[in-house]
N, C-alpha and C positions, 0 to 999 in steps of 0.2 A: 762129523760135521759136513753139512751139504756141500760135498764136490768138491774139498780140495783135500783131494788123496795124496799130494805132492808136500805138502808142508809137513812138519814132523810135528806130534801133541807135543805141545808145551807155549811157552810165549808168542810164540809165531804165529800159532794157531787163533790164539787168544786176539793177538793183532790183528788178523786178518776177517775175525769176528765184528770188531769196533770198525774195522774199513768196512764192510756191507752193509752193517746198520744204520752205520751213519751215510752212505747211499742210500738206501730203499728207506728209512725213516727219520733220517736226521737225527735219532738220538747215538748216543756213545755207550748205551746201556744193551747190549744184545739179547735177544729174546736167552741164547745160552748161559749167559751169566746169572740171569733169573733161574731157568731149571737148576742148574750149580746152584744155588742158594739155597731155594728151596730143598734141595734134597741133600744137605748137608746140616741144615734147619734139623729135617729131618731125621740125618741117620745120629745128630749129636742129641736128643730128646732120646731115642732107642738103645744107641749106647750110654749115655749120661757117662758122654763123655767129648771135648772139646774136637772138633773136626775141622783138620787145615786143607785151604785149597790156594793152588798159585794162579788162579784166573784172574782175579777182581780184588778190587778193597772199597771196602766200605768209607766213605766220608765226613767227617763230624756231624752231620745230620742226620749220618742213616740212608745214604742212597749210593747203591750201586756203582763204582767206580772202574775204567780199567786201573788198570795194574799195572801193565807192561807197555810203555811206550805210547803214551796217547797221541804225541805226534807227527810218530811215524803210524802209526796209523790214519789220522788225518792227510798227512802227505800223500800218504797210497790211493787215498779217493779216485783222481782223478785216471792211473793208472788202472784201476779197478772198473773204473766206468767205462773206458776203451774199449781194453782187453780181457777180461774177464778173470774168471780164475787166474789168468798167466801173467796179468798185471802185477801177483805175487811175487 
């Protein structure tokens, strides 16, 4: 993920996805979570077979949710817009 080689994969990461997009475009849907979908769409059609991921959840309508902490992710905006990556 672009430029933050300091956080570990997993939820943090994920976080710190929902804090830039929702800087640079205001949504809580990160362009990452989309590729994740798609390509889990993907590999579960090739396997025919069910494929779990800890990024996102989907929401009673069908659209793209986080997952992990949506309000510390909003909290970190302002953090993030400062200082950058180290606002993490």
């Amino acid at each position: 993920m672009r430029g933050v080689s300091h956080l570990p994969v997993g939820p943090s990461r994920a976080m710190s996805e929902v804090t830039k997009s929702v800087w640079s475009t205001g949504s809580v849907c990160p362009e990452l979570f989309t590729r994740v979908y798609d390509q889990a769409r993907e590999l579960r059609y090739r396997a025919q077979s069910e494929v779990w991921q800890d990024v996102f959840a989907l929401s009673i309508d069908g659209r793209i949710v986080p997952k992990h902490a949506p309000l510390s992710s909003l909290v970190a905006v302002p953090f993030f817009a400062i200082f950058g990556d180290r606002g993490f």
